[in-house]
C-alpha positions as a Markdown table, in Angstrom:
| # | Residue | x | y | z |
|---|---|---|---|---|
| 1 | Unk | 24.1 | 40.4 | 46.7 |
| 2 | Unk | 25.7 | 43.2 | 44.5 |
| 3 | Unk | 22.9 | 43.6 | 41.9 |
| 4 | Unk | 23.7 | 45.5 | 37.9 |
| 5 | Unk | 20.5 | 46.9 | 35.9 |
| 6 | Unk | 21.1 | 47.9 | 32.8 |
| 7 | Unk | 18.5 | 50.2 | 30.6 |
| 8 | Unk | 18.9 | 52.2 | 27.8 |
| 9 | Unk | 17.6 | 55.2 | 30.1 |
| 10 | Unk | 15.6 | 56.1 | 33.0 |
| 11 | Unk | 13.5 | 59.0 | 32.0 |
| 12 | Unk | 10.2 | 59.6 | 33.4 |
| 13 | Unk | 8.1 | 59.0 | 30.0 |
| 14 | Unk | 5.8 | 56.3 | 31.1 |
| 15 | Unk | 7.9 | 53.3 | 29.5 |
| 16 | Unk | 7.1 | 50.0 | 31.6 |
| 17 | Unk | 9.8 | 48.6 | 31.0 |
| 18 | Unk | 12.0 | 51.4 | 32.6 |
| 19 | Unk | 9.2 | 51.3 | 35.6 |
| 20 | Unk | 9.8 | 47.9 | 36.2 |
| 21 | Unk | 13.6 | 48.4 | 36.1 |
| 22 | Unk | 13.2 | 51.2 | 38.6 |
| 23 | Unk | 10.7 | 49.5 | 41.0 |
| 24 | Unk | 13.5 | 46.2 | 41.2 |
| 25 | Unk | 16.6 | 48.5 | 41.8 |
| 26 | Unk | 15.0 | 50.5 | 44.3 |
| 27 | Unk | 12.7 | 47.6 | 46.2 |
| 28 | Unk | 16.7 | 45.3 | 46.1 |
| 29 | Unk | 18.0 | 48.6 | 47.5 |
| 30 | Unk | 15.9 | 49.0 | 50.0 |
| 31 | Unk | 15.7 | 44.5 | 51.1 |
| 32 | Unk | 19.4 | 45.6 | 52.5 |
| 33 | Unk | 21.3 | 44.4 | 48.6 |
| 34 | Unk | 23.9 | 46.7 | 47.4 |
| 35 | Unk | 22.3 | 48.1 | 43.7 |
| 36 | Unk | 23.3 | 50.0 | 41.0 |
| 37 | Unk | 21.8 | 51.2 | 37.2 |
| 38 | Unk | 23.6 | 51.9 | 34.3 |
| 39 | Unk | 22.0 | 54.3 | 31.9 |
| 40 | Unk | 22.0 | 57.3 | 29.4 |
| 41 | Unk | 20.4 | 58.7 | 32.6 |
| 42 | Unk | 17.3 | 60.5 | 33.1 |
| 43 | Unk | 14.7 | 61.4 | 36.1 |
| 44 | Unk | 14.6 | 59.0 | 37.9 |
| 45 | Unk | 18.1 | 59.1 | 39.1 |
| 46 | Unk | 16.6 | 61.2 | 41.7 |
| 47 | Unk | 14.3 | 58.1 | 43.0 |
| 48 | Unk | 17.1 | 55.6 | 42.5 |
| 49 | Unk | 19.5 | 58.2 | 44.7 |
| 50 | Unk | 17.0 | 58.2 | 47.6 |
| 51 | Unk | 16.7 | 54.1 | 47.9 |
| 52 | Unk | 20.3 | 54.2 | 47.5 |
| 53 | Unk | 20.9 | 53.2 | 43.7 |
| 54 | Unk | 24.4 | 54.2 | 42.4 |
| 55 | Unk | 23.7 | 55.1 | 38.8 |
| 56 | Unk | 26.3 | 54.5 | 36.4 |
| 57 | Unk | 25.9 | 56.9 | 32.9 |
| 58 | Unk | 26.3 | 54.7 | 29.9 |
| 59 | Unk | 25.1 | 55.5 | 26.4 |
| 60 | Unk | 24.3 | 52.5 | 24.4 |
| 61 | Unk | 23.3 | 54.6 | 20.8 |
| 62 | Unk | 24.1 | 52.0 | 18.3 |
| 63 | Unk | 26.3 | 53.8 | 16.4 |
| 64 | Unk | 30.1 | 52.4 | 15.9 |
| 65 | Unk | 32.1 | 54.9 | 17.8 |
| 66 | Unk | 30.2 | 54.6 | 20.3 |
| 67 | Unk | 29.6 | 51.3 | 21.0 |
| 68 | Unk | 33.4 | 51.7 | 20.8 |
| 69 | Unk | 33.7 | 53.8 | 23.4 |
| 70 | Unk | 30.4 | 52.3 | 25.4 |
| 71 | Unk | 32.1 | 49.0 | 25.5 |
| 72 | Unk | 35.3 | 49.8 | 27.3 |
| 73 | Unk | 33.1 | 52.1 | 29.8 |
| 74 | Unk | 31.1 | 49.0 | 30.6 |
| 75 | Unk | 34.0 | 47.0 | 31.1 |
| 76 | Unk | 35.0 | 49.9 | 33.6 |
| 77 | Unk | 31.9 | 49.6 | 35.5 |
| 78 | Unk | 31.8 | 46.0 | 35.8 |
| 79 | Unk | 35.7 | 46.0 | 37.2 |
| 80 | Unk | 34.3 | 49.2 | 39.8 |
| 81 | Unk | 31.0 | 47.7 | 41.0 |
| 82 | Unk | 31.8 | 44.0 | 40.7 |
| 83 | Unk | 28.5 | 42.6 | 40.6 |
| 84 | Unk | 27.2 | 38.9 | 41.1 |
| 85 | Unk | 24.1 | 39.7 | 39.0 |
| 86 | Unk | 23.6 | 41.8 | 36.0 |
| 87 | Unk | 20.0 | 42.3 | 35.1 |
| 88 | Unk | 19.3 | 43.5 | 31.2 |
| 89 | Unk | 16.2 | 44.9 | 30.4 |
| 90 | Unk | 16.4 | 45.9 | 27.2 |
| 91 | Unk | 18.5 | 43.8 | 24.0 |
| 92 | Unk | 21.6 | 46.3 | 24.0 |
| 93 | Unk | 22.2 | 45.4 | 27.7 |
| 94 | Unk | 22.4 | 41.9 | 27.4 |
| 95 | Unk | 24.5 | 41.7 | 23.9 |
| 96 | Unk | 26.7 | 43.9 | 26.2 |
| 97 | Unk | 26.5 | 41.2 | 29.4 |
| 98 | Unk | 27.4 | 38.0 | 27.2 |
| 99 | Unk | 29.6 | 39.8 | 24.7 |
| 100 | Unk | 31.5 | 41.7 | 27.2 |
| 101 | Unk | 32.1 | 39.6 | 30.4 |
| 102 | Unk | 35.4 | 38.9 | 30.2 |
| 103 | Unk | 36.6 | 36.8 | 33.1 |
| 104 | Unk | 33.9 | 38.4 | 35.2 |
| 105 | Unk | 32.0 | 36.4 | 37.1 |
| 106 | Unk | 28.6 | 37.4 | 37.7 |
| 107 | Unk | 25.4 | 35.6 | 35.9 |
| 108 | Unk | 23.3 | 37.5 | 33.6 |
| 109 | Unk | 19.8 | 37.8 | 33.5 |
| 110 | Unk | 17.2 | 39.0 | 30.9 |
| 111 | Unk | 13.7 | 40.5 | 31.1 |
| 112 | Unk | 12.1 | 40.0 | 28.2 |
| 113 | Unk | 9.1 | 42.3 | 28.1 |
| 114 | Unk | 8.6 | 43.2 | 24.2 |
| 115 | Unk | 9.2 | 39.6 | 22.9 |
| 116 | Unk | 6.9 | 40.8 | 19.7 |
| 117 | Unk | 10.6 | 41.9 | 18.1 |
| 118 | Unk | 12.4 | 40.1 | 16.2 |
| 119 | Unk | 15.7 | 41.2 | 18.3 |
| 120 | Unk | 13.9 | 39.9 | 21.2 |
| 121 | Unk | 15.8 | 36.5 | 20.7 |
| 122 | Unk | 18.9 | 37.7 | 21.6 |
| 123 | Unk | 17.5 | 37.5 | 24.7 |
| 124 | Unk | 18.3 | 34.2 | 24.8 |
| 125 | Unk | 22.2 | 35.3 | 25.8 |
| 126 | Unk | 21.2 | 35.6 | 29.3 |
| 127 | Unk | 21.7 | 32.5 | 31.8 |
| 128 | Unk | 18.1 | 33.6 | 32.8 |
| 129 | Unk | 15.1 | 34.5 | 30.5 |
| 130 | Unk | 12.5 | 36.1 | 32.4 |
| 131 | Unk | 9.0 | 36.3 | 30.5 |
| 132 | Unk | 6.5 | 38.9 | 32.0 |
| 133 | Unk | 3.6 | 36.6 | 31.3 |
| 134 | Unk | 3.1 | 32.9 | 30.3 |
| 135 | Unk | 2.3 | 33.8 | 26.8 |
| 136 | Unk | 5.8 | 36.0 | 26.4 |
| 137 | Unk | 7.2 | 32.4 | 27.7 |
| 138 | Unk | 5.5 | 30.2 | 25.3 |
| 139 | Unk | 6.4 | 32.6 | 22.7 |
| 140 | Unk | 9.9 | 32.5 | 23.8 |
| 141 | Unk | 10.1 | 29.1 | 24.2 |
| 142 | Unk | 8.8 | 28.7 | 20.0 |
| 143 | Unk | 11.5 | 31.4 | 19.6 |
| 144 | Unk | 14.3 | 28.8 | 20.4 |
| 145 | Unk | 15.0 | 29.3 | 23.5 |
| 146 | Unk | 15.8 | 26.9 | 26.3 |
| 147 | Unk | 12.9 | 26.2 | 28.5 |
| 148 | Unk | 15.6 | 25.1 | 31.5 |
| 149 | Unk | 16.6 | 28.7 | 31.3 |
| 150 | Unk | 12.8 | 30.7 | 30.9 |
| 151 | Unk | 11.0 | 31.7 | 33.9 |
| 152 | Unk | 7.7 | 33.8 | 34.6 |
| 153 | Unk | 7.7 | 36.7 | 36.4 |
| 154 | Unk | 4.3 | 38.3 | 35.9 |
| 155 | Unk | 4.4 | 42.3 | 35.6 |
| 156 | Unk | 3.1 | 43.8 | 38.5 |
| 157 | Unk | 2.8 | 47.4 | 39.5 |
| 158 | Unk | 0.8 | 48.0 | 42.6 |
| 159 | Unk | 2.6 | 49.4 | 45.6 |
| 160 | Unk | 5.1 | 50.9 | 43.0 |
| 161 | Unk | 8.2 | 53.0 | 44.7 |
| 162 | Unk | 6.8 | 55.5 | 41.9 |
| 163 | Unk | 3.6 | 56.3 | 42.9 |
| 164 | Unk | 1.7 | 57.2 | 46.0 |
| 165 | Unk | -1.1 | 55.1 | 47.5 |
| 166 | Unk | -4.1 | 55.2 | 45.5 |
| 167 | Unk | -6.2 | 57.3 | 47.5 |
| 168 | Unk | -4.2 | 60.4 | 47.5 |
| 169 | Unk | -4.5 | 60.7 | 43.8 |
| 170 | Unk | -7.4 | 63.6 | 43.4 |
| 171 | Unk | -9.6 | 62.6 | 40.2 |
| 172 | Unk | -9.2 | 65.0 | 37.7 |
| 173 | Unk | -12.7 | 66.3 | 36.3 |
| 174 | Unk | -14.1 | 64.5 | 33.2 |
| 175 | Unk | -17.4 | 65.0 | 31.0 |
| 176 | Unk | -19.6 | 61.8 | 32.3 |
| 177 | Unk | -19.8 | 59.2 | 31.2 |
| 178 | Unk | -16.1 | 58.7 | 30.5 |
| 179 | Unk | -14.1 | 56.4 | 28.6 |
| 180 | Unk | -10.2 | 56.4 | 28.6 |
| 181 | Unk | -7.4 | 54.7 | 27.6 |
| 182 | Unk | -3.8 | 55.4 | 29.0 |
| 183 | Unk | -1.1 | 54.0 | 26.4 |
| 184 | Unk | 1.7 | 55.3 | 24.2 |
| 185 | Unk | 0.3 | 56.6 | 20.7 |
| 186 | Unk | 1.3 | 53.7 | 18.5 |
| 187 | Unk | -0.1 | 51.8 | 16.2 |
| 188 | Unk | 0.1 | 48.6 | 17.8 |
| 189 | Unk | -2.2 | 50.4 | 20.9 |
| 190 | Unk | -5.0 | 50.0 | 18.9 |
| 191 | Unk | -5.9 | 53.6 | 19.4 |
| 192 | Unk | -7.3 | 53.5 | 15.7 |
| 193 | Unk | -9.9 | 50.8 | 16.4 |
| 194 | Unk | -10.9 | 52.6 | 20.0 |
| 195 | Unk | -11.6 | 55.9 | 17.7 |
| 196 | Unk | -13.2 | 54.0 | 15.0 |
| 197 | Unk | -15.0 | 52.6 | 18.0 |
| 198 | Unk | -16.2 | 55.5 | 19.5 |
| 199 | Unk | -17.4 | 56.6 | 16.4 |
| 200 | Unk | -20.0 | 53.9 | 16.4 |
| 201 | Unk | -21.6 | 54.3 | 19.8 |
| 202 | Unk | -21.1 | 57.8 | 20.1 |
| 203 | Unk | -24.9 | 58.8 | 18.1 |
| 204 | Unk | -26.5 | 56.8 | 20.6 |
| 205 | Unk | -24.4 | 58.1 | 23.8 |
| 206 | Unk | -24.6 | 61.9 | 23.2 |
| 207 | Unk | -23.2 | 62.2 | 26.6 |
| 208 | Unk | -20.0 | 60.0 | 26.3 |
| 209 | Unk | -16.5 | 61.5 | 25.9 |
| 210 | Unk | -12.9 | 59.8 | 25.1 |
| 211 | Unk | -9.9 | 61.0 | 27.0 |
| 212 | Unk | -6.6 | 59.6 | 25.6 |
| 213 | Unk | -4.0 | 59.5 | 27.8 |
| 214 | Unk | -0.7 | 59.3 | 26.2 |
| 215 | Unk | 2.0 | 60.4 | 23.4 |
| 216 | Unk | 3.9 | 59.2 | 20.9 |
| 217 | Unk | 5.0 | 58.8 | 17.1 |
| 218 | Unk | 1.7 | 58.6 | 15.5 |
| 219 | Unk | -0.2 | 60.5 | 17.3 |
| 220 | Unk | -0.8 | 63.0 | 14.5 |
| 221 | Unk | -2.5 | 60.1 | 12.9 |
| 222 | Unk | -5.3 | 59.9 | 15.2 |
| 223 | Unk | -5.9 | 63.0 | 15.6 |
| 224 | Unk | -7.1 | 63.1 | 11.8 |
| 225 | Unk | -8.6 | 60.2 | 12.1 |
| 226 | Unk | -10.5 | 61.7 | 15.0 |
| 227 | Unk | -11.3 | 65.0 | 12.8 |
| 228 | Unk | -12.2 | 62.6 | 9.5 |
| 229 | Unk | -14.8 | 60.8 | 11.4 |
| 230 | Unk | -17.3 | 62.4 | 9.7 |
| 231 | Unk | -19.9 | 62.5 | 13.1 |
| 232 | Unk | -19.3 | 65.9 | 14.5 |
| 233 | Unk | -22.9 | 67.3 | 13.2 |
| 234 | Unk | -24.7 | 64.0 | 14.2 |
| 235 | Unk | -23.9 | 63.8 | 17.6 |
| 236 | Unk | -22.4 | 67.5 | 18.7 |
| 237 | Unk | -19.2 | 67.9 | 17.5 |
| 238 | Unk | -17.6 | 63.9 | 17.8 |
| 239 | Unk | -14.4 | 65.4 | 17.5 |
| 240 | Unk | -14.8 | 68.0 | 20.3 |
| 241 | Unk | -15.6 | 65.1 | 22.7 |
| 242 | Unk | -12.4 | 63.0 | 21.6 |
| 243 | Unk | -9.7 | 64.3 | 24.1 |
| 244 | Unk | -5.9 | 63.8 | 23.4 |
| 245 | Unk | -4.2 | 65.1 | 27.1 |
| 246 | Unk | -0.9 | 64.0 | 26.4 |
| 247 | Unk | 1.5 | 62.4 | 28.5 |
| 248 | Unk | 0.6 | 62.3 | 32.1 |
| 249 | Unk | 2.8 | 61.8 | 34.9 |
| 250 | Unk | -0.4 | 61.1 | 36.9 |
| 251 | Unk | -2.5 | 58.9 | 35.2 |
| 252 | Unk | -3.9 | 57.5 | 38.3 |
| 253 | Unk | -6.1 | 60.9 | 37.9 |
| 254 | Unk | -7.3 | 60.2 | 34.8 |
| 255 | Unk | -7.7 | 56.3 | 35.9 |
| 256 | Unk | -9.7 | 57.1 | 39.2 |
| 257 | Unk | -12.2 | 59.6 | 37.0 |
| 258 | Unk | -12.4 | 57.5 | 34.4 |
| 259 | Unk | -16.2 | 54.7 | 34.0 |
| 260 | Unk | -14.5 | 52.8 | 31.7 |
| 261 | Unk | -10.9 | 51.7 | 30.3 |
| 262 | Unk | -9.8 | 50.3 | 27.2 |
| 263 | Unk | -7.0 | 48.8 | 26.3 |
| 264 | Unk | -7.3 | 47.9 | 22.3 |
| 265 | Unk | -3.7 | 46.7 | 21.7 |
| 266 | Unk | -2.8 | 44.7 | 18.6 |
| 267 | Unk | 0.4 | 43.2 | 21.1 |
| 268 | Unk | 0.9 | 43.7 | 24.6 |
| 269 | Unk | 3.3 | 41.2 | 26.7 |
| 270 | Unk | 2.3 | 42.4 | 30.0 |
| 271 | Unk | 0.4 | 45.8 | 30.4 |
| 272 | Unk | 1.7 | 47.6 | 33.8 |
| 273 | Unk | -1.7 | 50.2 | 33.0 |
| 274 | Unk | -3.9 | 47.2 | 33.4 |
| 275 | Unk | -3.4 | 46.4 | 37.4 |
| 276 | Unk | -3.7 | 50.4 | 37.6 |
| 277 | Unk | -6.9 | 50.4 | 36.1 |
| 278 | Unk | -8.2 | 47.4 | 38.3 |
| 279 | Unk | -7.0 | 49.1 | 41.8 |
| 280 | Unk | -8.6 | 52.7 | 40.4 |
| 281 | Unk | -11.8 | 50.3 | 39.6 |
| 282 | Unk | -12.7 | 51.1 | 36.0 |
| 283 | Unk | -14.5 | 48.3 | 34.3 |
| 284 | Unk | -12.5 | 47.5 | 31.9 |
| 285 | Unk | -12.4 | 46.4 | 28.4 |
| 286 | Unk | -9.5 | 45.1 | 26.7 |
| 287 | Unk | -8.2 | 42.9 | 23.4 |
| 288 | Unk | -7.4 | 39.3 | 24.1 |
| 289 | Unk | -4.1 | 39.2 | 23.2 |
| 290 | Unk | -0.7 | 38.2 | 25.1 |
| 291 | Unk | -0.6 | 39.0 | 28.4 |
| 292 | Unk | -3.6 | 41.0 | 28.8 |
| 293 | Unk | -6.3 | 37.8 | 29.7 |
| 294 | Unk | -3.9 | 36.7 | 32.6 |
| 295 | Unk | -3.1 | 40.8 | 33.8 |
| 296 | Unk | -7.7 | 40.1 | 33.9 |
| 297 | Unk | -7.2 | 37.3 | 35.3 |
| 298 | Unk | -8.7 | 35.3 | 32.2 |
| 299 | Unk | -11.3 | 37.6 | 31.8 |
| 300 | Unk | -13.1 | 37.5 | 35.2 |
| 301 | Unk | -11.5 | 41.3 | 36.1 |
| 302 | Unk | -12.8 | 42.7 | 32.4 |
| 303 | Unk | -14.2 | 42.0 | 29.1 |
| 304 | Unk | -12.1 | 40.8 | 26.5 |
| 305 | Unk | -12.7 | 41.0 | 23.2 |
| 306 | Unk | -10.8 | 39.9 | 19.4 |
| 307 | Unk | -8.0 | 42.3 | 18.4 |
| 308 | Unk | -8.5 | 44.8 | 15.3 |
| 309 | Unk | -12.6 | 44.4 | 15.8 |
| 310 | Unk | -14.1 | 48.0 | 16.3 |
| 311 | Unk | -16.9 | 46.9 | 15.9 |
| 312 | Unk | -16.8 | 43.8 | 19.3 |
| 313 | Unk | -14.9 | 47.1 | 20.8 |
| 314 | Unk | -17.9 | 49.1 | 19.9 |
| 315 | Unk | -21.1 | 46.5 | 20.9 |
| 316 | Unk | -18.9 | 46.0 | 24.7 |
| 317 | Unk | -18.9 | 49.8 | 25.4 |
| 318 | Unk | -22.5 | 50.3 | 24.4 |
| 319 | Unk | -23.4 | 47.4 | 27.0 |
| 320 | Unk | -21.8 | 48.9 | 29.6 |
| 321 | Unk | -22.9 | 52.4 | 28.7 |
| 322 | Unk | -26.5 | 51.0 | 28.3 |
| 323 | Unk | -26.8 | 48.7 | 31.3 |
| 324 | Unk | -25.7 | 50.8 | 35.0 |
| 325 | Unk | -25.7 | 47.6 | 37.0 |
| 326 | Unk | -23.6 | 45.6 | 34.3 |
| 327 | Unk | -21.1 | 48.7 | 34.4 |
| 328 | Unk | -20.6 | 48.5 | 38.4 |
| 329 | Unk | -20.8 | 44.7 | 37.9 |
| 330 | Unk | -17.6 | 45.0 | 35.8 |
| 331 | Unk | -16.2 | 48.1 | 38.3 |
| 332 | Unk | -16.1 | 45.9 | 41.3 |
| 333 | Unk | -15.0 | 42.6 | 39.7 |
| 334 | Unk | -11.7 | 44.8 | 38.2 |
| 335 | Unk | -10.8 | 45.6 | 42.2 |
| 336 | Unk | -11.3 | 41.5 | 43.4 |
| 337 | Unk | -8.0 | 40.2 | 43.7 |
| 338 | Unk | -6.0 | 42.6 | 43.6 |
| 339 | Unk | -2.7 | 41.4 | 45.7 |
| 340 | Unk | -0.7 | 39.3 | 43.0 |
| 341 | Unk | -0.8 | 42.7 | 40.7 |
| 342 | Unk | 2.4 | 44.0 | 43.7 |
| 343 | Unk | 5.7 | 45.0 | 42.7 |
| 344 | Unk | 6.5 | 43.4 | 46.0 |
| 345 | Unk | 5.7 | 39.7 | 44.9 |
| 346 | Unk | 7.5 | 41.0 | 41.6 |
| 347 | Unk | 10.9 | 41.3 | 43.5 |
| 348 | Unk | 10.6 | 38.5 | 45.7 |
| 349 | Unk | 10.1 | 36.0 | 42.6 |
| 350 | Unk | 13.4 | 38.0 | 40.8 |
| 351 | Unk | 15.3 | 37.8 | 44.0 |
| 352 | Unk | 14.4 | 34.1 | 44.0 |
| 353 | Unk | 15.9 | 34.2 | 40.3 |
| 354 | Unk | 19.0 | 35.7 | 41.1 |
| 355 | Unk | 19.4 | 33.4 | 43.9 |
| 356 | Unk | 18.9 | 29.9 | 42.0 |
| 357 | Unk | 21.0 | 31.2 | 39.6 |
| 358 | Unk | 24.0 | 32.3 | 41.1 |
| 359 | Unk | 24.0 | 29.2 | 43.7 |
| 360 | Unk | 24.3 | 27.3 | 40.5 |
| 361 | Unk | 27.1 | 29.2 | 39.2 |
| 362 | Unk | 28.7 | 29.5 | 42.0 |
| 363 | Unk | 28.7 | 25.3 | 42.0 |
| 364 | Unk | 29.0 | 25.3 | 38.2 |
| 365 | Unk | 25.6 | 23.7 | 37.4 |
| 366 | Unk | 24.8 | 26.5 | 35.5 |
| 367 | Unk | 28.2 | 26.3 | 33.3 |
| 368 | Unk | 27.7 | 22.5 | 32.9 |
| 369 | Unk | 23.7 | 23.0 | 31.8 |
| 370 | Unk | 25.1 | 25.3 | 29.3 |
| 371 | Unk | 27.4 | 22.9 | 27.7 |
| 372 | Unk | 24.7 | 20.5 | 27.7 |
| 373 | Unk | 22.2 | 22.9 | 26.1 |
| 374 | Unk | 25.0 | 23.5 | 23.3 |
| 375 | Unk | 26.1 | 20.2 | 22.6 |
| 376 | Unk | 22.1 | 20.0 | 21.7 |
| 377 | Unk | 22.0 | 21.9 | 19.7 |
């Protein structure tokens, strides 16, 4: 099967969506199918070189010249690569897969993975909707789109062409006890509640440090909300135990040092951090929101509690930091069950996809489903 991903980019910047991209084209490369990627380009062209991955350069910056110009270089790659399946994982590719196919004939296939935006409908181009977790599907479905064309494909990570086995990672070394989170600093992370969180417990766990693993827009923002806390002569300088590290390329380190995670996000379709924090065996505490009760498999692999509530955020972390059985109880239940968090059984269920799909276009089931779907419209 000759196989099309398109992204926006493939830089190395910690954006799951790009990870997942990369983990299909490489894992397809690798299962003997003949892959390619079209991008602005990035560091992972490296990786995708070694599995075999052409990579095609394509900028998609919505500006008018160049969507112009990135319109007839698409059409150019699609008549040089030929592909039966083209795979968009990000709104610009697919607008470009429907709007652009000509008399081409491969099916198209959308991941949605940030459903939360309202562009996310377009989506619904695709011949195939994929939704990362149930709740991006049910979402989806409200959203308008067919169910006959919306399958789930939960995120999974482990086993990642990216990484290296777990146990190679060396911990880096962090004050004890230690809390983390490892997300992009935005405010839909909730990195303001985890803070404001912090802030509570920290009097009575003079001890207890926050490492926040990550980068981002706003993270100027938290940083003076970390300095405005108003703690730092109650309980030793809170601000001097609130650690911003940045971007990590390794956050396994981090993960694998770490007593606790958190994950306070306001929306989050499918966290890939949330089966790395399992398989590093942090006891974990995260909002129930989207896909994060299924990645915890519905809260028997951590504690969920309400999104935007510091104050739930702040009474879970003081149980764990208070109780040393209920913290390992919550430590070894993140590490049971671990297998259907692969990357493996990620690809095998979007293989399965593509081949449903194009068997039914090939036999025009899919073409006559779509006229079907229209005329109900």
């Amino acid at each position: 099967m000759r196989i099309l991903h398109i992204l926006n980019h493939v830089r190395e910047i910690g954006n799951g969506i790009v990870n997942v991209a990369v983990d299909l084209a490489c894992l397809q490369a690798k299962n003997n199918h003949d892959v390619a990627v079209v991008s602005a380009g990035g560091e992972y062209e490296k990786l995708l070189l070694k599995y075999g991955v052409r990579h095609f350069e394509l900028d998609q910056t919505r500006t008018p010249i160049n969507l112009i110009n990135a319109a007839g270089r698409y059409r150019g790659i699609i008549r040089e690569f030929q592909p039966d399946i083209v795979h968009a994982h990000m709104m610009t590719g697919v607008v470009f897969g429907r709007c652009l196919k000509a008399n081409s004939n491969y099916a198209l296939v959308a991941t949605v993975h940030n459903e939360f935006q309202r562009s996310a409908v377009l989506m619904g181009l695709a011949d195939r909707v994929i939704a990362v977790s149930n709740a991006v599907a049910k979402s989806m479905a409200r959203r308008g789109i067919p169910e006959q064309k919306l399958r789930v494909i939960s995120n999974g990570t482990l086993g990642s062409v990216r990484t290296r086995n777990i146990q190679e990672y060396l911990p880096v070394e962090l004050e004890k006890p230690a809390i983390a989170t490892v997300a992009g600093m935005y405010q839909r992370k909730g990195i303001g509640e985890l803070i404001a969180a912090f802030a509570q417990i920290a009097p009575n766990f003079p001890q207890a440090h926050l490492y926040l693993v990550g980068d981002g827009p706003d993270r100027a923002i938290f940083e003076e909300k970390a300095q405005a806390t108003g703690f730092s002569d109650v309980c030793n300088g809170l601000h001097q135990r609130i650690h911003f590290v940045g971007f990590q390329p390794e956050p396994q380190r981090y993960l694998l040092a770490a007593d606790i995670f958190v994950l306070a996000s306001h929306r989050d379709p499918s966290p890939l951090v949330v089966p790395e924090a399992r398989e590093a065996g942090c006891a974990i505490i995260a909002t129930n929101v989207d896909g994060i009760p299924e990645a915890l498999d519905n809260g028997q692999a951590g504690i969920l509690v309400p999104v935007k509530d510091s104050s739930a955020l702040a009474d879970a972390l003081a149980k764990l930091l208070s109780q040393p059985h209920l913290l390992q109880h919550w430590q070894e239940q993140a590490q049971q069950n671990l297998d259907w968090l692969s990357v493996e059984r990620v690809n095998q269920e979007t293989l399965a996809v593509y081949s449903e799909l194009k068997m039914g276009w090939d036999s025009g089931v899919v073409k006559h489903l779509e006229v079907n779907i229209n005329t109900n419209q």
